[in-house]
Residue, then its C-alpha position, 0 to 999 in steps of 0.5 A: x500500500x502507498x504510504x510515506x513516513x518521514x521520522x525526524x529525530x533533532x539533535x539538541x544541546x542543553x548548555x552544551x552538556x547532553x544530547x537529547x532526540x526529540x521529535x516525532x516521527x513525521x510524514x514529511x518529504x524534505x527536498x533540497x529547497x527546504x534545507x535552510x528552514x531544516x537548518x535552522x530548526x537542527x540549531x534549535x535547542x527548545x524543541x521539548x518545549x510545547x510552543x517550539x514543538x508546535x512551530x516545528x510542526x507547523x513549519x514543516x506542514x507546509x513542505x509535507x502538503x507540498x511534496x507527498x504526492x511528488x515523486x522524489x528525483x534529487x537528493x539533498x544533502x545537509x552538512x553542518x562541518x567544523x566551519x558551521x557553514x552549511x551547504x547542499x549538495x545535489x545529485x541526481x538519484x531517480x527515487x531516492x532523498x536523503x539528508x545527512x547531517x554531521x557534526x563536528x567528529x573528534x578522536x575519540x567520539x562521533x554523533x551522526x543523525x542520518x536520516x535516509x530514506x526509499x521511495x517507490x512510486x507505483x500504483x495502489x487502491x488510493x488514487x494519487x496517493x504518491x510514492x511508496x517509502x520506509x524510512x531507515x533510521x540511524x543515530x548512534x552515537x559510537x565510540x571509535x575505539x570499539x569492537x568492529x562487530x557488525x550488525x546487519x538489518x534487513x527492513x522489507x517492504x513492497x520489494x524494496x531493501x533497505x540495508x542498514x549497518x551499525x559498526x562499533x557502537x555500543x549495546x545501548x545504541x544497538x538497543x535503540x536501534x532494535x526498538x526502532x527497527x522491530x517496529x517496522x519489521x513486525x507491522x503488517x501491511x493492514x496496520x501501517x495503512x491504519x497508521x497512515x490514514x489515522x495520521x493523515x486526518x490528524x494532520x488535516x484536523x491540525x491544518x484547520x486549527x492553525x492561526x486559530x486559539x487552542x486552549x487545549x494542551x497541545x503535545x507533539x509526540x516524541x520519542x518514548x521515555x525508555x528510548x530517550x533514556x537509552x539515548x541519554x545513558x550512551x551519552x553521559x560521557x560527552x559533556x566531559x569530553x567537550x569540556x576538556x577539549x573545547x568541542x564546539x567552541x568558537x566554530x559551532x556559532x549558529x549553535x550558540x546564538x541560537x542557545x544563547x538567545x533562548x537559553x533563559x526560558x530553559x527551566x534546566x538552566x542553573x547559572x544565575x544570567x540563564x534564568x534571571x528575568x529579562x526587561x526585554x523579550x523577543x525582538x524589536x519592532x522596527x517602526x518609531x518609538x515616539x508617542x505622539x501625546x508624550x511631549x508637546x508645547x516648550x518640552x519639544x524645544x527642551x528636548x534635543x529629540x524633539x527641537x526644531x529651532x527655527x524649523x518649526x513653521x509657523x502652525x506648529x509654533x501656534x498649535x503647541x502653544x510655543x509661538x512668541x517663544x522664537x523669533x518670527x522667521x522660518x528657516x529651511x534645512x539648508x539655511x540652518x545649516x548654513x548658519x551652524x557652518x559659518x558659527x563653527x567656522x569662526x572657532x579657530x581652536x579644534x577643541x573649540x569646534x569639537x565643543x560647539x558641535x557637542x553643544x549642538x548635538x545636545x540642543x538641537x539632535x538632527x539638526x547636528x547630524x544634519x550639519x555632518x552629513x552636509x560635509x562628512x570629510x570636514x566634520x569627521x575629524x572633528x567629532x571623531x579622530x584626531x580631535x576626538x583624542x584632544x577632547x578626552x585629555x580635557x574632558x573634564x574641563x568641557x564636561x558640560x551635558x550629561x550624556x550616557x552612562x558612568x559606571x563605576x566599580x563601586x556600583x559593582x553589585x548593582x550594575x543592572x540598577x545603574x542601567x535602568x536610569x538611563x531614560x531611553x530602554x530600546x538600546x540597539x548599540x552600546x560602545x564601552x570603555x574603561x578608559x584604560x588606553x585611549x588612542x595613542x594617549x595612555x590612561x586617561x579613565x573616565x575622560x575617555x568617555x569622549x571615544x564612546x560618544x564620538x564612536x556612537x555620533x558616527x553609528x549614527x552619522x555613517x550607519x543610520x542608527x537612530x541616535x535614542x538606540x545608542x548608549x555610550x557607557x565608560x566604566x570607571x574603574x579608576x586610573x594609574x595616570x597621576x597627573x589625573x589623580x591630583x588634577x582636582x577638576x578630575x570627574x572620575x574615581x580618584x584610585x588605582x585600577x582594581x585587581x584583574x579578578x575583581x575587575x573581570x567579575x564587574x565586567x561579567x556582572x556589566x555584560x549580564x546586566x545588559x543583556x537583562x535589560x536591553x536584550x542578547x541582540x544589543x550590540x556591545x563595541x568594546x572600545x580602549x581597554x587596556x592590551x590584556x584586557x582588550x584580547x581577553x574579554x574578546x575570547x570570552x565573550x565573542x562566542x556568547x555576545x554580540x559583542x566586538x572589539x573595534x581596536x583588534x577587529x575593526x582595524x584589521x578589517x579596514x587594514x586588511x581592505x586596504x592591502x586588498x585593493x593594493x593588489x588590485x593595482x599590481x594584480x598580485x597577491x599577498x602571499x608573495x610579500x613580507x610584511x613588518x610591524x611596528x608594534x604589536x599591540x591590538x591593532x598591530x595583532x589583530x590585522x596580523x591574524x586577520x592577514x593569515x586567513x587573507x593568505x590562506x584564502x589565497x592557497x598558503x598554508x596558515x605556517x608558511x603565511x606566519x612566515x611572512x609576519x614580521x613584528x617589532x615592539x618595544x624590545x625588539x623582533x618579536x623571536x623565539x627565546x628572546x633574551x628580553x621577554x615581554x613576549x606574551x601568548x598572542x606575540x608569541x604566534x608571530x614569534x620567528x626563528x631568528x637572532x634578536x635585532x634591537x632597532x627597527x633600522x636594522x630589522x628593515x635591512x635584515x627582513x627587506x619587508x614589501x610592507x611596513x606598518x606602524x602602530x606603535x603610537x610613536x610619532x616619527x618612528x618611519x624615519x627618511x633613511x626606513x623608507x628610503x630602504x623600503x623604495x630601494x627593496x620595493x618597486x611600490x613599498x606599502x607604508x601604513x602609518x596607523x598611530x593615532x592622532x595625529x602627532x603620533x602618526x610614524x611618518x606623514x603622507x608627505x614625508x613617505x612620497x618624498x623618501x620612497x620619491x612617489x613610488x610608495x602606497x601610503x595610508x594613515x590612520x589619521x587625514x592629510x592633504x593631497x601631497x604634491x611630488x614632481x608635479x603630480x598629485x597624491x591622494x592619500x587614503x585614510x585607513x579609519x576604522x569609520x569605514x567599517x565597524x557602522x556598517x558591520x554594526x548595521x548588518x549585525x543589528x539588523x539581521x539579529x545575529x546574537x554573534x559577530x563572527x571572525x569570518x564578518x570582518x574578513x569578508x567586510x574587507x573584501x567588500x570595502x576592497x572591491x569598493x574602491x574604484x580602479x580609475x577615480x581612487x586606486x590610480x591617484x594612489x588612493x586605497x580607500x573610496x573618498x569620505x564623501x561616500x562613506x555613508x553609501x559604503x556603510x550601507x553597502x557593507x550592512x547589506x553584505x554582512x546581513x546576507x552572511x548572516x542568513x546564508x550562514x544561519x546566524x540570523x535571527x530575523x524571520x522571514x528573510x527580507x528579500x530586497x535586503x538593501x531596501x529593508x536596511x535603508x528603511x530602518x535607518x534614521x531620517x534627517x529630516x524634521x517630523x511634523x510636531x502635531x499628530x496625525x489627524x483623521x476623519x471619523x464617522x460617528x453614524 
């Protein structure tokens, strides 16, 4: 008889400590269209709870009405690999389908769930009742170093074989397979068409009832208890096995996010950030926050949000009851701007133009970001580097606005309680800082809060973000700098930074915190935290947060963009190049790492890539067995077999790079003779001179054309002139970590990824590569697109990093937008003026 049973049993992992198998056996054909929907339900880890069995079942309903009556001619096949990036491979195979799904296989254990099955088309008393299948199950979980004993079944039935092999598994997995098998070899032709209809009008009846209110308990059946403790008794021994060797750490990302958005509703969970209650569940909704009846009359021209200085017209003025309060003229956009442009024009000092720009921001909120947008490469410096690092050594002196969130260590305990005074609560973004390291200018504490706000102005200014879903927050922890200790104007803690361990509970305690209150996918930019701190709270929390630090893989990513589109200009490649570093702090080692998989990407092996990475820090080539030290676990990867070399000079003689980068903060460093010997070994030597601001930077663009006599590919962290060199003109690029962290921190966002994978800021560099156009910017020895089309770069690059995240699963977003770019663009924030007075509409009273 025709009969078609598809059993579906999912694999889940419960704080990545046991493997259960839940579900229920389902007539459902799978074909390679439905891999990615499959894909994501794999990842699911609450299917033993009633409303994800129920959203389980429902969403593969569909596909079973869709297909069963279908002969089957592909099979799919569905991997999940070490890499966690999940493909289909097709075949043709007339009367089979297949899915196969691995997971990551060790010394010493292998898990496979393979669930295969035949089908036969032939005709029978139901018309059209389609094709003919038995399904052949197998998942057992089996140690490798067993007896090789093999155990044949046979499973007949309508002449069709299926021959199933279990090899060194143990009793219990061969248990479960006879409990499951027997069942099928035992049912009579009679009882499994009994079985079908009885089946086939349950799923009628469940068909109806979808969408509508069922206050009955509804359970999907699921495997029998005695089956489930089978399962359960082979795998005791896998949580300790994954917690010795890492299994599943840092690759099995679409796993965690997924674990981590859900894991708090888990009754199992015991840890206190699992089951504390959370201020915000589910997803954001994407249309405005603003209501309409909150505010009006002068609490708009109060309200930075809500004041429209001069561009409030005049019915508004009359209806909120403000007319009189502002002078009788109307100002247009661009009139308002003009004005803001001439005042900021009339300030002579940086300092003084970064403090009017602040003041506006906090007068006059769009018309500031207006007056930004309006000229991008004039205002960036301003808001942000170099300016932005002559405001954080003055901070407390201009400090004038309340603006963000200071945390201090003594609030540690009550972290969670600070963040709920913040007045906004639908935070997308938040930058961080303990003001440990603050550009190339050391300790500066809590005057280092002028880096989150100015990184924040440019999520905005650049990416879109609506300015009340960005949080900036500085913990204070106290400073080593004296000279700001006995500064009495100091506006932070007076003491010296706290011990490592009670530093990292107070930030365990501030990343919990902030989850509870804004939600898993609230983004968090760490942002100048001290070397050791910056690496190790990224290891920490990359695989559990959506979390990033700009320092180590926003300037890897923009660094490694421009050495990308140098090759664009040679067409070559980076794997045929030395490369040497002036410095090996974050910066220096995250773009080293990121160069490796650049390399590898490019055939080279991940050994001989290291070969090509030179570094020098403070106490020389970073060697193997170096008699002075200093070499801590992230230098010693880079570590080379040679004889120590004590001055840069000498390392540029000994190692003949093709490139040289500096981020060593010390201004200078690329003397005439370094680069006059980069020219001499290079035909185009590459000289990136990163440090920043400004004064710190290890040569500047002039100084590079005119040593390497115009032959060099220069770039720097901070902006300079167009350099002219016997007669033609040099455009310099600006290596500004500006063209990528607003952009990946929009596509995060917006997809809902939970985790900001390695592979996001590899592939953002490519983007921001192929963006560079040959004619108008790499031939004027340009390596980056102009500043003027920065915003249009950042929406670019959110477009590419949410179509990783979908095609990779790490997005949380449902259903997948279709026009990705225009569905970013209408998140994004508007500059222009809302109206001031509500909506109206017409009502029938009759």
């Amino acid at each position: 008889m025709g009969i078609q049973y598809f059993q579906l049993l999912e694999m889940y992992y419960q704080n990545l400590r046991q493997l259960l198998v839940v579900h229920r056996c389902l007539r459902i054909g799978i074909n390679p269209s439905d891999i990615n929907p499959l894909a994501e339900i794999i990842s699911n880890r609450q299917l033993p709870y009633q409303r994800k069995r129920q959203q389980l079942y429902y969403r593969l309903l569909p596909k079973y009405n869709q297909h069963y009556r279908q002969p089957i001619e592909n099979v799919g096949k569905l991997q999940l690999i070490s890499g966690d990036k999940a493909f289909i491979r097709t075949s043709k195979a007339v009367g089979n389908q297949g899915i196969n799904i691995s997971v990551n296989s060790t010394n010493k254990f292998s898990y496979s769930l393979a669930i295969k099955r035949a089908c036969e088309l032939f005709s029978s008393c139901y018309e059209n009742t389609g094709t003919a299948a038995i399904t052949a199950l197998r998942l057992l979980p089996k140690k490798i170093h067993t007896t090789t004993a093999r155990v044949e079944r046979e499973l007949w039935t309508n002449k069709k074989c299926w021959r199933v092999s279990t090899s060194g598994t143990s009793n219990v997995s061969k248990k479960v397979w006879t409990l499951y098998s027997d069942k099928y070899t035992t049912q009579s032709n009679n009882i499994m068409k009994q079985q079908y209809l009885k089946t086939k009008s349950e799923t009628i009846k469940k068909q109806k009832s979808y969408g509508k209110a069922n206050t009955k308990s509804f359970k999907l059946s699921i495997l029998a208890q005695n089956i489930r403790k089978a399962f359960s008794e082979t795998l005791d021994t896998v949580p300790l096995f994954k917690q010795t060797h890492g299994l599943f750490k840092g690759s099995a990302l679409k796993y965690q996010q997924r674990f981590n958005y859900t894991k708090d509703c888990d009754g199992d969970q015991s840890d206190d950030r699992q089951l504390a209650p959370r201020d915000r569940m589910g997803f954001w909704g994407t249309g405005g926050g603003d209501i309409p009846g909150k505010i009006c009359g002068i609490g708009r021209l109060r309200n930075k949000k809500y004041n429209k200085g001069l561009g409030f017209n005049f019915t508004e003025r009359q209806l909120l009851g403000i007319h009189g309060l502002l002078p009788c003229v109307y100002e247009d956009d661009k009139k308002q701007i003009a004005r803001c442009v001439a005042l900021l024009d009339t300030f002579e000092k940086p300092l003084h133009k970064f403090m009017y720009l602040y003041t506006l921001s906090e007068n006059n909120e769009r018309l500031f970001f207006k007056v930004f947008a309006s000229n991008i490469p004039k205002i960036l410096p301003l808001v942000y580097t170099p300016v932005v690092g002559l405001a954080c050594q003055n901070y407390s002196m201009i400090y004038s606005h309340h603006k963000g969130l200071f945390i201090s260590i003594k609030d540690k305990g009550h972290v969670y309680d600070v963040l709920k005074n913040y007045p906004e609560n639908a935070i997308r973004a938040i930058v961080v800082t303990d003001g440990e390291r603050i550009l190339g200018l050391g300790d500066l504490g809590a005057n280092g809060m002028g880096i989150p706000i100015g990184k924040l102005a440019l999520y905005v200014g650049l990416a879109g973000f609506k300015p009340e879903h960005c949080l900036p927050i500085t913990l204070d922890v106290g400073t080593n700098n004296d000279t700001l200790l006995k500064d009495p104007l100091y506006i932070g803690l007076r003491q010296k930074r706290p011990k490592c361990e009670i530093f990292e509970e107070f930030i365990e305690e501030f990343m919990q915190a902030v989850v509870r209150r804004f939600g898993q996918n609230c983004l968090i930019q760490f942002e100048d935290f001290g070397n050791f701190n910056a690496f190790g709270l990224l290891a920490k929390y990359r695989d559990h947060y959506c979390t990033f630090n700009d320092d180590i893989q926003g300037t890897a990513s923009v660094g490694a963009a421009g050495l990308l589109a140098s090759t664009r200009i040679k067409g070559d490649k980076l794997s045929g190049k030395k490369f040497l570093f002036f410095g090996a702090g974050e910066a220096c080692l995250g773009l080293a790492n990121l160069l490796i998989k650049v390399m590898v990407e490019e055939g080279v092996s991940e050994a001989d890539a290291k070969k090509l990475i030179w570094m020098f820090d403070s106490k020389g080539l970073i060697v193997k067995n170096r008699p002075k030290g200093g070499l801590t676990e992230y230098k010693e990867v880079f570590a080379q077999d040679h004889a120590p070399v004590d001055k840069l000079l000498d390392a540029v003689k000994t190692i003949k790079p093709a490139v040289l980068i500096g981020g060593s903060t010390i201004g200078g460093a690329f003397t005439p003779e370094i680069l006059g010997l980069m020219a001499e070994y290079n035909e185009t030597p590459i000289i990136f001179a990163l440090s920043n601001p400004t004064h710190k930077a290890e040569c500047t663009a002039e100084q590079a054309y005119t040593a390497t006599k115009g032959k060099c590919l220069f770039a720097s962290g901070s902006p300079f002139n167009p350099v002219k060199y016997n007669g033609k003109t040099y455009h310099t690029g600006q290596c500004n970590n500006s063209y990528c962290f607003p952009g990946i921190a929009l596509g995060v966002v917006c997809s809902g990824m939970l985790t900001v994978p390695e592979d996001i800021f590899y592939i953002t560099a490519q983007k921001l590569a192929d963006l560079c156009d040959v004619e108008q910017d790499l031939k004027v020895g340009r390596l980056y697109p102009p500043l003027e089309k920065i915003t249009t770069i950042s929406l670019e690059i959110a477009t590419h990093v949410m179509q990783y995240a979908f095609d990779n699963c790490l997005a949380t977003l449902h259903p997948e937008p279709e026009n990705k770019k225009e569905y970013i663009k209408n998140q994004m924030y508007k500059l222009d003026y809302p109206s001031a007075v509500p909506k109206t509409f017409d009502i029938k009273t009759k």
